[in-house]
C-alpha positions as CSV (number, residue, x, y, z in Angstrom):
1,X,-44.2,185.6,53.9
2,X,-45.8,185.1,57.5
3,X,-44.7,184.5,60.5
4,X,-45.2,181.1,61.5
5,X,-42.6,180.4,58.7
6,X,-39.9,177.1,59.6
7,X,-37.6,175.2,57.5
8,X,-39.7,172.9,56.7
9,X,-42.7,175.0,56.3
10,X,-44.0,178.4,54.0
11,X,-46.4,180.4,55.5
12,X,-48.0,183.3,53.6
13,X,-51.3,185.4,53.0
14,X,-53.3,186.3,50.4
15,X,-55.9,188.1,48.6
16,X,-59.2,185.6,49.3
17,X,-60.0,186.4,45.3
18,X,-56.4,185.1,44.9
19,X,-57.2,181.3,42.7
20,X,-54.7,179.1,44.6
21,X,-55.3,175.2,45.0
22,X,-54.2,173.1,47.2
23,X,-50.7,170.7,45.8
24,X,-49.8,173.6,43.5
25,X,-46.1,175.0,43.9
26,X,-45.3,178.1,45.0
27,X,-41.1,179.6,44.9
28,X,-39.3,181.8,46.7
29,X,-35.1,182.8,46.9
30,X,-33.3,181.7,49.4
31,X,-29.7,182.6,49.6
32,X,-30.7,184.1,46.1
33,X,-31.8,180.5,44.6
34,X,-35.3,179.5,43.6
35,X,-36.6,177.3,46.2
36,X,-40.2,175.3,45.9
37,X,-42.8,174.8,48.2
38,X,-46.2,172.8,47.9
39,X,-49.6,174.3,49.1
40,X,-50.8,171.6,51.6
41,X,-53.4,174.0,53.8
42,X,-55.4,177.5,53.6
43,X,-57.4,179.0,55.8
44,X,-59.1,182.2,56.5
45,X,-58.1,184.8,59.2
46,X,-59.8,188.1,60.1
47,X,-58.9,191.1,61.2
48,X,-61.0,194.2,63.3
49,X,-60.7,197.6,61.7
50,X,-62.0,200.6,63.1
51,X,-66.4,201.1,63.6
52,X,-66.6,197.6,64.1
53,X,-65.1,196.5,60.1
54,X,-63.2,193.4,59.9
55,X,-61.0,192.7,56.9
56,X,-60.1,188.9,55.9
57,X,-56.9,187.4,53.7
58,X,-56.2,183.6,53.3
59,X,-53.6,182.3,55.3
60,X,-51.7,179.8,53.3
61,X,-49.3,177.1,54.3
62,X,-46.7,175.2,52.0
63,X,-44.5,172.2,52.8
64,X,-40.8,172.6,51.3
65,X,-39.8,170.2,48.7
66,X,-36.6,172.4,47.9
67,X,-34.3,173.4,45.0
68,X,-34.9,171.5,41.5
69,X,-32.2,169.2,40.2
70,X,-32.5,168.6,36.5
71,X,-30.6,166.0,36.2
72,X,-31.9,163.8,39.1
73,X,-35.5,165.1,38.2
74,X,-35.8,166.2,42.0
75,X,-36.0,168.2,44.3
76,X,-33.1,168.7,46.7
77,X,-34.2,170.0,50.6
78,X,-32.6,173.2,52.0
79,X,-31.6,173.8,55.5
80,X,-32.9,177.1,56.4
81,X,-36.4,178.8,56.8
82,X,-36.6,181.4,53.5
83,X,-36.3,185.5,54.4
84,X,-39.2,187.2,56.5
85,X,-40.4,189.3,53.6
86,X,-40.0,187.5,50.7
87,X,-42.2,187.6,47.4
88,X,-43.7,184.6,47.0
89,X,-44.9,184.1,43.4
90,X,-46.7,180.4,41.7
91,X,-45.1,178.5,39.7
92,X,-46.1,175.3,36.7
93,X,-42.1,174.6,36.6
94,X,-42.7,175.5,32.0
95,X,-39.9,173.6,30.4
96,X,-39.1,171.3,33.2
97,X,-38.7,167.8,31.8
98,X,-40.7,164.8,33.0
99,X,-38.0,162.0,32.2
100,X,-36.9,160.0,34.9
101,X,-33.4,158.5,35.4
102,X,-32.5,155.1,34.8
103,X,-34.0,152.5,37.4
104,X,-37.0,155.1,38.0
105,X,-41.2,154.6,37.2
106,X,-42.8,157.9,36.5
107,X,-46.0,158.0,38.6
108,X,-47.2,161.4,37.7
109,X,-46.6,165.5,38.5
110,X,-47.1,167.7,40.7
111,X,-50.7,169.4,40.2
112,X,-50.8,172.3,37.8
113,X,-47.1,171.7,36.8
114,X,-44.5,169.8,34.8
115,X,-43.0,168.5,37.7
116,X,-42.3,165.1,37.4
117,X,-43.0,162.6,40.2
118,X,-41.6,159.0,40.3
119,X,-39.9,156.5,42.2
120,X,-37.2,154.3,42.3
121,X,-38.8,150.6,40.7
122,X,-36.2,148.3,42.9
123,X,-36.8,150.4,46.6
124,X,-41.0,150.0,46.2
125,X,-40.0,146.6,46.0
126,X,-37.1,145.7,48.7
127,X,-38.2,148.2,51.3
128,X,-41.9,147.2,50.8
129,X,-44.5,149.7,49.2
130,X,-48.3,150.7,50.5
131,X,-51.2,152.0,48.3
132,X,-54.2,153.1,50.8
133,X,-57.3,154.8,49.4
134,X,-61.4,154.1,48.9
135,X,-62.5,152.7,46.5
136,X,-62.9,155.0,43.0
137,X,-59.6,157.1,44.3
138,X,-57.2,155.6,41.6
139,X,-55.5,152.6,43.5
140,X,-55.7,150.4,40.9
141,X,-54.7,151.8,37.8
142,X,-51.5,153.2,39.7
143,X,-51.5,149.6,40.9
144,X,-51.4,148.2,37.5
145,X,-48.6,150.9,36.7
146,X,-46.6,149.9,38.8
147,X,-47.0,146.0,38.0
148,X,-45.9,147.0,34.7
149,X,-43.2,148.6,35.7
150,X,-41.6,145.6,37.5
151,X,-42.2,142.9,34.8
152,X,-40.9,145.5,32.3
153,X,-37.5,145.7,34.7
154,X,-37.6,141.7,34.4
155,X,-38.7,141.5,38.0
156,X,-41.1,138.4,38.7
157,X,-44.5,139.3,40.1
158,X,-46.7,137.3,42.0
159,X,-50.2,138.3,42.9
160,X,-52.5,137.6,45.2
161,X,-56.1,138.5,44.0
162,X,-59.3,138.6,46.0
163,X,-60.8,140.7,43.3
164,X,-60.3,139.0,40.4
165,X,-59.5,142.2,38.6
166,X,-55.9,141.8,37.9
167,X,-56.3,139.2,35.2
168,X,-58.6,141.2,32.9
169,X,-56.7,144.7,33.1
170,X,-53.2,142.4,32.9
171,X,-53.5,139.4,30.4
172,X,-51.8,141.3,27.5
173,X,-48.3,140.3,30.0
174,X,-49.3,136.7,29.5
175,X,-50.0,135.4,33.3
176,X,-49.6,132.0,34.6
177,X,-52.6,130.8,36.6
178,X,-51.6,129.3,40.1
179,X,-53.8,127.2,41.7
180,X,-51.9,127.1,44.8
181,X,-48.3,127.3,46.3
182,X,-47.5,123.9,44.9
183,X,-47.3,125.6,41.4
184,X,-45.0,128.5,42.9
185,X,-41.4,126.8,42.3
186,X,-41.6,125.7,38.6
187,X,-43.6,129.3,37.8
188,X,-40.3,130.9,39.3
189,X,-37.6,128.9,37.6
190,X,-39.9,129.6,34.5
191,X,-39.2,132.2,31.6
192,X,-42.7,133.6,33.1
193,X,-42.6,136.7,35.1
194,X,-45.9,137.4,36.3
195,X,-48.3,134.5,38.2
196,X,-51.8,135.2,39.9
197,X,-53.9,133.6,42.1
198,X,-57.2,134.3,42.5
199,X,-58.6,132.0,45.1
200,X,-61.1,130.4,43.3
201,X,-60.4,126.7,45.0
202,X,-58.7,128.2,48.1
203,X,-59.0,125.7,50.8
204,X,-58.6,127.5,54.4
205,X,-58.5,130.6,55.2
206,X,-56.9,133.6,53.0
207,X,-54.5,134.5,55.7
208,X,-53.3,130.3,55.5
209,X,-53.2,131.0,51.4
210,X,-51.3,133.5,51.6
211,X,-48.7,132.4,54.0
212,X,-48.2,129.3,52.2
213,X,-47.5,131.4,49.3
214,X,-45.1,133.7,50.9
215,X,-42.9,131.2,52.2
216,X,-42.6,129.1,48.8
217,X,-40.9,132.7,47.4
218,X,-39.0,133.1,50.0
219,X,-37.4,129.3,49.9
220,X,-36.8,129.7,46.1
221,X,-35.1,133.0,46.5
222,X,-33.3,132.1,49.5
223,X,-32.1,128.8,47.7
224,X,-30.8,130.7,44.5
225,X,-29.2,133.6,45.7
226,X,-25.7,134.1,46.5
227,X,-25.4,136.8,49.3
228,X,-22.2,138.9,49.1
229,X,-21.2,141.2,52.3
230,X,-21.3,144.9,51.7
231,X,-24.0,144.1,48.4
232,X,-27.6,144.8,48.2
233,X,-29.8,142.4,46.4
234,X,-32.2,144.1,44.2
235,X,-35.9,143.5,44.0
236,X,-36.1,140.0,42.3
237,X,-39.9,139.3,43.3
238,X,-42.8,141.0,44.3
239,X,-45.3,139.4,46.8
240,X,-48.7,141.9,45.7
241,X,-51.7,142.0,48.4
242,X,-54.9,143.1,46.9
243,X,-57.0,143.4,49.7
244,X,-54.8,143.3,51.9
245,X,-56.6,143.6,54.9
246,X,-58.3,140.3,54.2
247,X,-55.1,138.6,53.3
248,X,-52.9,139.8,56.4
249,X,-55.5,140.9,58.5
250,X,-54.9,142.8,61.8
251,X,-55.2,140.3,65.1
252,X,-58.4,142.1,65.8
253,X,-59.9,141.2,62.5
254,X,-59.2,137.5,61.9
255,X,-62.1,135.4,61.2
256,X,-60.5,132.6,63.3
257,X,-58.2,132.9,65.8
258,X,-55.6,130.4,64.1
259,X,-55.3,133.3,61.2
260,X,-53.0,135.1,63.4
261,X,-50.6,132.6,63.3
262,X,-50.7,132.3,59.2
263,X,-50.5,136.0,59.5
264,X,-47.3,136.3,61.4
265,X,-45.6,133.5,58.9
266,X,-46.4,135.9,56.0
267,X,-45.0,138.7,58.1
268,X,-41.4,137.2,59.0
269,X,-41.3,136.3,55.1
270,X,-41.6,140.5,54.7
271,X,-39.2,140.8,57.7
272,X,-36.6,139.0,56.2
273,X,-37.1,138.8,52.2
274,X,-35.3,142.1,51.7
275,X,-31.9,140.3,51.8
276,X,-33.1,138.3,48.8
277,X,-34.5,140.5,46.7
278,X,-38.1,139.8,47.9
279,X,-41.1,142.5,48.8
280,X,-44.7,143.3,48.8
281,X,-47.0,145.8,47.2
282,X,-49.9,146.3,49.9
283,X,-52.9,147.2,48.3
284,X,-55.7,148.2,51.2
285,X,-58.5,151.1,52.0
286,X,-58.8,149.7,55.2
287,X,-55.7,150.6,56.6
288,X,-56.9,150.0,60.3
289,X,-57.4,146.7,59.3
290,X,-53.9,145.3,58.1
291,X,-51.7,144.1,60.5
292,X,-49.5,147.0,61.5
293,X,-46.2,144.2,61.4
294,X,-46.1,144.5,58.1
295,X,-47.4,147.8,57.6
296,X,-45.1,149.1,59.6
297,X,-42.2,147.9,57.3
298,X,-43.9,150.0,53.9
299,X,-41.2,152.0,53.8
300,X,-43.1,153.6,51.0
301,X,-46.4,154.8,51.3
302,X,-49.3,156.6,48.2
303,X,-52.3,157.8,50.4
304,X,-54.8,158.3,48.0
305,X,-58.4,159.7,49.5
306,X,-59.2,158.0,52.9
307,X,-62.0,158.5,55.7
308,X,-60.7,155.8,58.0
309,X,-59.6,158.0,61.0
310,X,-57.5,155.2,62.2
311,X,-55.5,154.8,59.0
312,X,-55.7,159.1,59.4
313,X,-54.0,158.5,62.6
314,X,-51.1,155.6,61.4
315,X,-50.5,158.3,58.0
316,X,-49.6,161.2,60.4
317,X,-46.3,159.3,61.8
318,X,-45.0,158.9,58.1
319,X,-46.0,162.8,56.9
320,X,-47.4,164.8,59.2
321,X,-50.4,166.7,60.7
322,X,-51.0,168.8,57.8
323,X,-50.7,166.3,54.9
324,X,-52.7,163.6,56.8
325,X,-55.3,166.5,57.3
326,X,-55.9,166.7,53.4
327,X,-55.9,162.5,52.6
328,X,-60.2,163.1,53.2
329,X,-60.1,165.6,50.8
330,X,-57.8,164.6,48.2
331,X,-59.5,164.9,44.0
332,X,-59.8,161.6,42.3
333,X,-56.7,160.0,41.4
334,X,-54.4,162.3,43.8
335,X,-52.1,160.7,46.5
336,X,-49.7,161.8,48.4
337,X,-46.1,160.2,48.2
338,X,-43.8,159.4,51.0
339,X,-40.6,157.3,51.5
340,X,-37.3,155.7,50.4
341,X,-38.6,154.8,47.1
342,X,-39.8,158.6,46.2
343,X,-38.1,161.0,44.4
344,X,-38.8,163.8,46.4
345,X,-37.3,163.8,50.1
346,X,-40.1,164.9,51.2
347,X,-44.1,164.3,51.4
348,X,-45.1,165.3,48.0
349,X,-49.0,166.0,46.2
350,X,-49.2,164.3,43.2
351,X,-51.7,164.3,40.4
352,X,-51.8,160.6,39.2
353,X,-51.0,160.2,35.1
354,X,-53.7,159.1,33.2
355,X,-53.0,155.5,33.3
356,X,-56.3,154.3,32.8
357,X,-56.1,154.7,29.0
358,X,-53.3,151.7,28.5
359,X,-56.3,149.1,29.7
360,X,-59.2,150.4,27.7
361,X,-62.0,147.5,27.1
362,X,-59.8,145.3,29.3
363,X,-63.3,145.6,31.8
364,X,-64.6,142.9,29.1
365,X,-62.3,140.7,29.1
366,X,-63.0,136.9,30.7
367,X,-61.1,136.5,33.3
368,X,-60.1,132.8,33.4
369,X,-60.2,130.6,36.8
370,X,-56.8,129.7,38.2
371,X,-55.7,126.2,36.9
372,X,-58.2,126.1,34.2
């Protein structure tokens, strides 16, 4: 162990023929316990020798995700930096199991481990959830994942599809087509739990669409749900934005200057929906593009791979300097987990499971038009 070494943060060196990969987890004891930390950085220092020799070692650093607690399928955080001197060895947690608790979506492990990631299916949904990456990173399938997860919970899903991809990789679930908001209060007292629109016969604007939208689920809920002081409401509904930069665009970004009004009746919908047991899952690799009211209230965010140095720049207030570094470079179908709805307390690298199996041939699927 190195200096440079906080709470919060490993530092170490080692041999540069050492094989050591970045979102891998390394242990050390502290107060004679295992403790975990995540390789988030590396890079390469030198040192002068004598007749003008230099020798090199890689200068690692690892975040702290803490002690593992079997039964919660977590890590729990220490409050002290680990002894100066310590051996620091890798580890693929053998034998750990990957089940999550009750209430709890399994998302995927920590790279070259059996550490189990996941997250906590009501939280993504009541305190808002954000997945940011380019296109090809792995949004969607963990998208679809996570869809699945809710109906599966019996939570009612509504989405709001630009891409007209949802339908194909989702009709096994047996959606209802919506036309428009009109169709939004007999879908929800239906037995049906998912609806999407695709905005094949939108008229207005998408930011309009989607207001009008928002605040039919937010009416219904608010109309059926008996609020009790001291109780949370769990997520009941889920609001999804694919593309959501074109659906609650930033005010820089609207095609039409009336747009920012629709925008901010979507947004006080967000604001205020938690009571009832409403959210949204953002869906966006434009980050800088999505109006930062809402953003701001993702209380859980997956950055997959991203260039966008303005989405780069919003990332670092949620995890850092040195995870927000490695979004650009993340593999295919990597993201880095943050929030309220995580099981780790901490950012945390995970390696996406292979979801994209469960929709096999769904690609050639028709994808009917809404209403038809």
């Amino acid at each position: 162990m190195s200096a440079g070494s906080s709470i919060g943060r490993l530092v170490f060196g080692v041999d540069p023929r050492t094989s050591l990969h970045e979102g891998e987890v390394v242990k050390v004891n502290v107060d004679s316990a295992e403790t975990y930390y995540q390789i988030i950085s590396a890079t390469i220092d030198q040192t002068g020798l004598d007749e003008g020799n230099a020798s090199q070692s890689v200068r690692v650093a690892a975040g702290q995700l803490g002690r593992w607690e079997a039964e919660k399928a977590t890590f729990s955080p220490i409050d002290w930096v680990a002894p100066a001197g310590e051996l620091v060895e890798v580890t693929s947690g053998e034998g750990i199991s990957a089940t999550p608790p009750v209430g709890r979506c399994l998302v995927g492990h920590v790279p070259n481990s059996t550490f189990p990631v996941h997250v906590h299916v009501s939280d993504t949904i009541t305190h808002n959830t954000a997945l940011i990456g380019v296109t090809g990173s792995g949004k969607s399938y963990l998208a679809f994942h996570l869809i699945e997860s809710y109906l599966d919970a019996g939570i009612k899903v509504l989405i709001l599809d630009l891409t007209r991809q949802h339908w194909q990789f989702l009709q096994h679930r047996n959606p209802t087509a919506l036309t428009g908001a009109d169709g939004v209060d007999a879908w929800l007292a239906s037995e049906s739990t998912l609806a999407i629109h695709q905005f094949a016969n939108a008229t207005g604007g998408f930011p309009s669409v989607t207001a009008a939208f928002a605040e039919k689920c937010f009416e219904w809920l608010k109309g059926s749900t008996q609020l009790q002081a001291g109780v949370d409401v769990p997520g009941r509904l889920c609001i999804v934005l694919e593309e959501a930069h074109s659906l609650i665009p930033e005010w820089n970004q609207v095609a039409q200057q009336s747009d920012t009004q629709q925008v901010n009746r979507s947004a006080r919908v967000i604001l205020q929906g938690r009571k009832f047991g409403l959210g949204a899952l953002l869906i966006t690799q434009r980050t800088a593009n999505v109006t930062k009211t809402v953003l701001n209230q993702c209380n859980t965010i997956f950055a997959l791979r991203s260039f966008d140095q303005t989405g780069l720049d919003f990332l670092r207030n949620y995890m850092g300097e040195e995870y927000s570094q490695a979004i650009s470079t993340l593999p295919d179908r990597t993201a880095i987990l943050v929030g309220k709805a995580s099981s780790s307390a901490r950012p945390i690298i995970l390696k996406i499971s292979d979801f994209g199996d469960r929709w096999a041939g769904s690609q050639s699927s028709t994808a009917p038009v809404a209403g038809s």
